[in-house]
DRENPA-3360 file (N, C-alpha, C; in nm, 2 decimals, always signed):
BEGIN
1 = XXXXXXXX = +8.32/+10.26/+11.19/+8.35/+10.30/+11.05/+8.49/+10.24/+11.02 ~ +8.52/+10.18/+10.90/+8.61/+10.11/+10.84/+8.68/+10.18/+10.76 ~ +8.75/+10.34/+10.83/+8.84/+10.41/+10.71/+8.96/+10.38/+10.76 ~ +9.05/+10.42/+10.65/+9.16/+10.39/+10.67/+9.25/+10.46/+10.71 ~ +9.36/+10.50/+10.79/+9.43/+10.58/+10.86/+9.58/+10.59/+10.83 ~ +9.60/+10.44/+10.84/+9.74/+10.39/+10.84/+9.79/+10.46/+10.69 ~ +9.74/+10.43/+10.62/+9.85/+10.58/+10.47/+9.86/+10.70/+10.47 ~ +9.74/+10.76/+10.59/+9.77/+10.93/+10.66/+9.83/+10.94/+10.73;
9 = XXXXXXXX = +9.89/+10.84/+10.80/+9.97/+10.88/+10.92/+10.13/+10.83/+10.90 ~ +10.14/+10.70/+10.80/+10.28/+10.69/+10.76/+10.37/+10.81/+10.70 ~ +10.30/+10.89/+10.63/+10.39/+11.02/+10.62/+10.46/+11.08/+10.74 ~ +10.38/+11.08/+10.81/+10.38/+11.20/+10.93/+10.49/+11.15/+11.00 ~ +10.48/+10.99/+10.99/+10.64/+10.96/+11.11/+10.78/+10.92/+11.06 ~ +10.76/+10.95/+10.92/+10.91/+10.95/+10.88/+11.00/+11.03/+10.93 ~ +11.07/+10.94/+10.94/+11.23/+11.02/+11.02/+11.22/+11.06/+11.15 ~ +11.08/+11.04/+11.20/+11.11/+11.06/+11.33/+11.13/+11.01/+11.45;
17 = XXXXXXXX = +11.21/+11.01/+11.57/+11.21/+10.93/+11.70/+11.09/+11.00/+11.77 ~ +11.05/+10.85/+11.82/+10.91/+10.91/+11.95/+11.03/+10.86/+12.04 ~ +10.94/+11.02/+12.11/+11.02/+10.99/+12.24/+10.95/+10.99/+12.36 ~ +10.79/+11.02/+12.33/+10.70/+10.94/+12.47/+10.61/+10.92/+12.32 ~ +10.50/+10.85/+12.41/+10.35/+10.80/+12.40/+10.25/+10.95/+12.37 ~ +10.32/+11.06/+12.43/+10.19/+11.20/+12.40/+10.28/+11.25/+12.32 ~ +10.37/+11.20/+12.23/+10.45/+11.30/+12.12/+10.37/+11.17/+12.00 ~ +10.31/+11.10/+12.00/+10.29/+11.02/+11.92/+10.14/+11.00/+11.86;
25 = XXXXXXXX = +10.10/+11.04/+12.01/+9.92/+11.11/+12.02/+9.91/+11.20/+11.96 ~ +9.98/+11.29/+12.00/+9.94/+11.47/+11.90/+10.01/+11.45/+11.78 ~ +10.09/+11.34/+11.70/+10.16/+11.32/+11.57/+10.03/+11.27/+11.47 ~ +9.97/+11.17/+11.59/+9.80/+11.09/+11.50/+9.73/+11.23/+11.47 ~ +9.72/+11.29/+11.58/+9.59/+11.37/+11.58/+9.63/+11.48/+11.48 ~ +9.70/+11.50/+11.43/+9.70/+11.59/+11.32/+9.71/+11.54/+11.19 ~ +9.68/+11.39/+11.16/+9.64/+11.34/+11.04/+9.50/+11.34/+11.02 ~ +9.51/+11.39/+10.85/+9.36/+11.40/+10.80/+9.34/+11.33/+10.64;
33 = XXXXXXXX = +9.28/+11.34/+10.59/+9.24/+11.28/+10.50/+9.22/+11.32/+10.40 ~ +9.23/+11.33/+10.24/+9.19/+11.44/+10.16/+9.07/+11.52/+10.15 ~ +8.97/+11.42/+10.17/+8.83/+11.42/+10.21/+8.81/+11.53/+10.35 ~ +8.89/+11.53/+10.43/+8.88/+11.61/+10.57/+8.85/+11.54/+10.68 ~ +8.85/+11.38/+10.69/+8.84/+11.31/+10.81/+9.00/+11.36/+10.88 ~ +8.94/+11.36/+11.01/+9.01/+11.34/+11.10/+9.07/+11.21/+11.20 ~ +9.15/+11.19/+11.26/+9.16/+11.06/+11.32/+9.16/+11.10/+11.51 ~ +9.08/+11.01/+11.59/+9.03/+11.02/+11.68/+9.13/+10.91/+11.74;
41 = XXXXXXXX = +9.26/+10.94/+11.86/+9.38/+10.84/+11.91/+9.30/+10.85/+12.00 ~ +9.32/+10.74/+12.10/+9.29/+10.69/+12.27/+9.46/+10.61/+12.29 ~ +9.48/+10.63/+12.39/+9.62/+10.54/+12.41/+9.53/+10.48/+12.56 ~ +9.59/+10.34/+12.52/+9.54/+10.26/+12.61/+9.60/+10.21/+12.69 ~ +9.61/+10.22/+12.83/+9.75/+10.22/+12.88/+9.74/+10.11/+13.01 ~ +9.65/+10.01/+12.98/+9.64/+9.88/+13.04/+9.74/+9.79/+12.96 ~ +9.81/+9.72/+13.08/+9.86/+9.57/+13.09/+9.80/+9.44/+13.03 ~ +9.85/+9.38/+12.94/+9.76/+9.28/+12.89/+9.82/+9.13/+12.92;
49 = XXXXXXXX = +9.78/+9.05/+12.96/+9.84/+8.91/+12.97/+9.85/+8.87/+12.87 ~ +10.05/+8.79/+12.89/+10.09/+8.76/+12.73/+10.03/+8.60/+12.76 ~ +10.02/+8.54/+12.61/+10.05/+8.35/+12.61/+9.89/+8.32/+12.61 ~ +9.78/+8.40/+12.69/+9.66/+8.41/+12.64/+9.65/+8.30/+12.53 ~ +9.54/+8.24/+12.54/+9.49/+8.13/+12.44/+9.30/+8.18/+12.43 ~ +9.29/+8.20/+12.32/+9.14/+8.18/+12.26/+9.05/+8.09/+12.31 ~ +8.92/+8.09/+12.30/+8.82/+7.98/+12.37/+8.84/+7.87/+12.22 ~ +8.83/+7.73/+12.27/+8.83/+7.63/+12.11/+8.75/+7.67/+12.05;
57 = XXXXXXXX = +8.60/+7.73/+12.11/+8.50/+7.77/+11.99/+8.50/+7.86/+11.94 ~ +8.63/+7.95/+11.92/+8.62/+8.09/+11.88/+8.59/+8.12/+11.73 ~ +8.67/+8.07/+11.68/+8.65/+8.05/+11.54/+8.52/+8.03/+11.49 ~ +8.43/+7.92/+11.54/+8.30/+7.89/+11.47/+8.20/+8.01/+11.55 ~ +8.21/+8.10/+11.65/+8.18/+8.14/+11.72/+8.16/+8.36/+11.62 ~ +8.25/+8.36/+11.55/+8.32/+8.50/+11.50/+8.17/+8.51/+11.38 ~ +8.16/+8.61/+11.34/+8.02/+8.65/+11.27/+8.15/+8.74/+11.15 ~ +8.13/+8.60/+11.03/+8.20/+8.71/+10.88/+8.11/+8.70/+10.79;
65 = XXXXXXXX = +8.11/+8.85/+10.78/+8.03/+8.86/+10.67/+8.12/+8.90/+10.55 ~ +8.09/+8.79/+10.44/+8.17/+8.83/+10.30/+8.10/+8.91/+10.23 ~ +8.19/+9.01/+10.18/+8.17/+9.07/+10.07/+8.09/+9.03/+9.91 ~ +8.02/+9.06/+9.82/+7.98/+9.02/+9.74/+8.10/+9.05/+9.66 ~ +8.15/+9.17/+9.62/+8.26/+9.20/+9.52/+8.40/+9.12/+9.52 ~ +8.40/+9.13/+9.69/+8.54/+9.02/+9.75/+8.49/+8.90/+9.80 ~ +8.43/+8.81/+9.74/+8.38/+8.69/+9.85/+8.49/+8.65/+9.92 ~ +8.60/+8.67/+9.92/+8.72/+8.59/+9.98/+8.79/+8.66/+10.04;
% end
């Protein structure tokens, strides 16, 4: 599902210092939505290799589907 979170939760962190990763978890998890969604955090706490490069065929390879209202 394609809801949106990020303008429920930019309230919530004004002004404040995080000062771990589970003060920032339970800060998500108490945003909701006018509607009454809730937001569902996982903190991912794997290492990822930086400098990573894409396969060449990635691009022709990705499945977009345009919008009719937004074709672009």
């Amino acid at each position: 599902m394609g809801y949106r979170f990020f303008p429920h939760i930019s309230p919530l962190c004004q002004g404040l210092i995080f000062e771990s990763i589970q003060t920032i978890e339970e800060l998500m998890a108490t945003a909701t939505t006018r509607t009454g969604l809730k937001l569902l955090t996982t903190i991912l706490y794997n290492t990822y290799q930086t400098g990573r490069k894409v396969a060449v065929d990635f691009k022709s390879n990705l499945k977009i589907v345009f919008d009719q209202f937004l074709p672009q």
